[in-house]
C-alpha positions as CSV (number, residue, x, y, z in Angstrom):
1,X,114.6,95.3,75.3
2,X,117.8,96.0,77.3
3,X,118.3,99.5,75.8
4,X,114.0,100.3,76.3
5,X,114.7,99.0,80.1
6,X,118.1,101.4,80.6
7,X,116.1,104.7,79.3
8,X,113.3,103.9,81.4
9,X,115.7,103.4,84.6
10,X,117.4,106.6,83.6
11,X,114.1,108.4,83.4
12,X,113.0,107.7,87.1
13,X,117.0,108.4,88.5
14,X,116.2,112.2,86.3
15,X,112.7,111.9,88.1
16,X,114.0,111.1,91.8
17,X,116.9,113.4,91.1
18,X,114.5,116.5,89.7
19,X,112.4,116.2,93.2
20,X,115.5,116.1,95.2
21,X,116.7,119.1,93.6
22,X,112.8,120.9,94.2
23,X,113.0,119.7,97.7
24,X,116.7,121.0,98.7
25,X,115.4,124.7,97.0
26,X,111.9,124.7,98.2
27,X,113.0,127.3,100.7
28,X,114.1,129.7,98.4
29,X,111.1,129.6,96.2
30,X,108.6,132.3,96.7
31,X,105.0,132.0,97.9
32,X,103.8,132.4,94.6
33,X,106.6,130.0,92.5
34,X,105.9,127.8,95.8
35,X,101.9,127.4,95.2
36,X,102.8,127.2,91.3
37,X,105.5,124.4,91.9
38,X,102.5,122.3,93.8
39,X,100.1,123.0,91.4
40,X,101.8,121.0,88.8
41,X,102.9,118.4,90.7
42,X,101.8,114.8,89.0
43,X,99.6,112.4,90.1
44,X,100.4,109.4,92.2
45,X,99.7,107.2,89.5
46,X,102.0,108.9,87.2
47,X,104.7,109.0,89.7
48,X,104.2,105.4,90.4
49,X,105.0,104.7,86.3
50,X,108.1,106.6,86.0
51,X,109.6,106.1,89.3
52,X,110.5,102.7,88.9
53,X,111.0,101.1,92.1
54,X,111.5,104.1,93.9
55,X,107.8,104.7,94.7
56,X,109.1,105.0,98.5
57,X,112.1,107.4,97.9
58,X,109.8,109.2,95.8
59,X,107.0,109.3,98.8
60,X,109.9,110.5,101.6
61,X,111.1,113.6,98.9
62,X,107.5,114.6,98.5
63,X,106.5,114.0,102.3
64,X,110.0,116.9,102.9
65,X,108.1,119.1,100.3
66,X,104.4,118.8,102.2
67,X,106.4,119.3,105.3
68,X,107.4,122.8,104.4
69,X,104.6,123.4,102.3
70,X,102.9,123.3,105.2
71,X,105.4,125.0,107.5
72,X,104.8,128.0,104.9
73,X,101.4,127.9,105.9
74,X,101.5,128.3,109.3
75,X,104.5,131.6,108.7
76,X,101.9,132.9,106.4
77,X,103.9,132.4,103.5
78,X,101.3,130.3,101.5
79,X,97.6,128.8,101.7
80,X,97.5,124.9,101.5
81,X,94.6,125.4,99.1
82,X,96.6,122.6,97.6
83,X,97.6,120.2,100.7
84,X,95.2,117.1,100.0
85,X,96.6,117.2,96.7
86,X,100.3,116.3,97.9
87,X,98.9,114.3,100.8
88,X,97.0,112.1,98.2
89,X,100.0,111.5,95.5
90,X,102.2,110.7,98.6
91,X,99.8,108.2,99.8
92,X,99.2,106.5,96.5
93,X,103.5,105.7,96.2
94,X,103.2,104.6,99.5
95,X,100.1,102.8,100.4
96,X,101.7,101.9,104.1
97,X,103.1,105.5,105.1
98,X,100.7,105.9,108.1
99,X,101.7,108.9,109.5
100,X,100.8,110.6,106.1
101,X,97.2,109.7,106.5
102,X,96.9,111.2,110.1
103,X,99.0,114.2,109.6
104,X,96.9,114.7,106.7
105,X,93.9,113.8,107.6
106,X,93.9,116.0,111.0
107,X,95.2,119.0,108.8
108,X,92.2,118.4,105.9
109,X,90.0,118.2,109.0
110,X,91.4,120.8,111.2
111,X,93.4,123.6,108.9
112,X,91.6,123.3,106.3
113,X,88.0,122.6,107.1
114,X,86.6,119.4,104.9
115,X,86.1,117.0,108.1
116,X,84.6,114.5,106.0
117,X,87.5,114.7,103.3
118,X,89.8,114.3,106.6
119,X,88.0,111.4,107.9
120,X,87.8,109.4,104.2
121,X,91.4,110.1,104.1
122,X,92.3,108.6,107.2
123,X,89.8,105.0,106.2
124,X,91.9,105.6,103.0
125,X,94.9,104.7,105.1
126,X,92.9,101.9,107.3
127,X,92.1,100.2,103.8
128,X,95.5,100.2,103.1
129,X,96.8,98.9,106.3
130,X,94.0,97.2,108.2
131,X,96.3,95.5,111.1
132,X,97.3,99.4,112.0
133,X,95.7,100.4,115.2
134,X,97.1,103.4,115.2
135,X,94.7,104.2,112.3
136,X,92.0,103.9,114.0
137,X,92.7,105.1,117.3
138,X,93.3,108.7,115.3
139,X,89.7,107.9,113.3
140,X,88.6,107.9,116.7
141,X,90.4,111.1,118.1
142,X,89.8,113.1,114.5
143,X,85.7,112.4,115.3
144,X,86.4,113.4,119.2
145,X,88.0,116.9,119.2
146,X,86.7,118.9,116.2
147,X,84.3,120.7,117.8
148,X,82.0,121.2,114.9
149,X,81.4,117.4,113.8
150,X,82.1,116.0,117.5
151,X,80.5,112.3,117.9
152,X,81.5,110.9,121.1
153,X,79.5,107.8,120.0
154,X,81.8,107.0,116.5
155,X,85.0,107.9,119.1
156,X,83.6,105.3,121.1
157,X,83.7,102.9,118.6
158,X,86.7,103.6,116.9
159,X,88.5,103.8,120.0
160,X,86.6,100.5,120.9
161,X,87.9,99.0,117.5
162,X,91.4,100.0,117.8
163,X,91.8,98.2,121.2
164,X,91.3,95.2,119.2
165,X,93.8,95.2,117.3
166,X,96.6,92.7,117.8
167,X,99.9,94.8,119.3
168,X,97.8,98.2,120.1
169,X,98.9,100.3,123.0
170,X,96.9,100.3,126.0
171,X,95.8,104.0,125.3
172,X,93.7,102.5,123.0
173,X,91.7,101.2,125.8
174,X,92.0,104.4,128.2
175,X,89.9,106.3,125.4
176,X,88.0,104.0,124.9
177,X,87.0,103.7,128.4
178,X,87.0,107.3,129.0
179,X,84.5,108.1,125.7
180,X,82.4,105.5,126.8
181,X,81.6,107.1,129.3
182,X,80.9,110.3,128.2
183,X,78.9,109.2,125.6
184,X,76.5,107.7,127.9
185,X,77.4,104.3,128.6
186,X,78.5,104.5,131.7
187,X,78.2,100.4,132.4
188,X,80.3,100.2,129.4
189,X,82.7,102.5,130.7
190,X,82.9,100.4,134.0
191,X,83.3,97.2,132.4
192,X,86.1,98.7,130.3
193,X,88.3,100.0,133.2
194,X,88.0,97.0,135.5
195,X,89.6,95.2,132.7
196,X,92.0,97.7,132.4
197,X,92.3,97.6,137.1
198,X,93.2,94.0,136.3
199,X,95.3,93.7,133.1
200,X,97.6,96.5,133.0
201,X,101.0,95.9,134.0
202,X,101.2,99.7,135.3
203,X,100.2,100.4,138.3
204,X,99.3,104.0,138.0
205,X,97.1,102.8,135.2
206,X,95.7,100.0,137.5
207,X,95.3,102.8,140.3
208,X,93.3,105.4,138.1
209,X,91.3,102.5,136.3
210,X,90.0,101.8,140.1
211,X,89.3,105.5,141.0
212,X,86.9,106.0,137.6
213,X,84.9,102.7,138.7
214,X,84.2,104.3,142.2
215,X,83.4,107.6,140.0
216,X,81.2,105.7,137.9
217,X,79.2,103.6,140.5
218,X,78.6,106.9,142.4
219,X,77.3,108.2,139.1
220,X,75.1,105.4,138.4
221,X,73.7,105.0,142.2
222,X,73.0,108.8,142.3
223,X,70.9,108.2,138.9
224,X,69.3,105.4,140.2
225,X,68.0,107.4,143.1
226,X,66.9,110.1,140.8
227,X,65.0,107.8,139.0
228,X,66.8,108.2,135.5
């Protein structure tokens, strides 16, 4: 049992060592040995077998690897016909990396085109780590700037929903404020910054919260008198 338990620790330190060594060449690899490399890369469940404990070690080498994977894309050097791929097996050794899920999610979205794929990536990392506001304030932003899928009522909400969350910044609520409004509900909105006029310990913040409520009041009298 002792020996079975030293070849399969030695196994994962080849493993971890092997991706270190991919890693620290990846930038002499050419485009082609580069997509290749990627292409072949194991699955997160695999990974999670062999590495032994070092599922998080394994996750940071891997996260380098995207990095330039990715930094060859925008240099022209590659496609990242192959990006969710990485993004996924990273995720699955760490469940709790956040900032995996919305790099990758905005770059699935964004770069590569497959909103919904970006936006089930992200809830991927909300499943994961449901006290992470952070989450879903980018769930919200992700629905509020792609231009082809835009939904100012799901940024609403998400934006909404990430305010809730215990320890979220107060940009949470700014957005949240702020898409409210231009999704329609102005009232909303007004309710939302007068909060914000009375709770925020900044008074710039408390300042602008005030100017939008005087925006918004005009906006609502002058429909009122249009009859809308």
């Amino acid at each position: 049992m002792m020996k079975r338990t030293r070849i399969e620790i030695l196994i994962g330190i080849v493993l971890i060592l092997s991706l270190v060594f991919l890693s620290m060449n990846i930038e002499e690899l050419s485009a082609e040995k580069r997509q290749l490399e990627v292409l072949y890369l194991p699955s997160g469940q695999f990974l999670e077998q062999v590495s032994l404990g070092y599922r998080n070690l394994a996750a940071d080498i891997l996260w380098f690897k995207t990095i330039q994977y990715y930094g060859g894309y925008r240099q022209g050097e590659n496609d990242i016909k192959l990006f969710t791929h990485l993004v996924d097996v990273i995720t699955d050794l760490d469940p709790q990396f956040a900032f995996a899920y919305i790099f990758g999610g905005l770059i699935i979205a964004e770069d590569l085109g497959h909103f919904d794929e970006g936006v089930a990536f992200i809830k991927k990392g909300i499943e994961n780590n449901p006290t992470d506001w952070w989450l879903v304030f980018e769930l919200g932003f992700l629905h509020y700037v792609n231009n082809e899928n835009r939904d100012l009522e799901a940024a609403a909400r998400y934006f909404e929903l990430a305010s809730r969350i215990p320890g979220a910044d107060e940009i949470t609520k700014r957005f949240a404020a702020f898409v409210a409004a231009r999704a329609g509900h102005v009232r909303t909105s007004i309710v939302m910054w007068d909060e914000l006029s009375r709770s925020s310990g900044n008074p710039y913040i408390r300042d602008m919260a005030r100017e939008y409520i005087a925006k918004l009041e005009k906006q609502l009298e002058a429909e009122t008198e249009n009859g809308q």
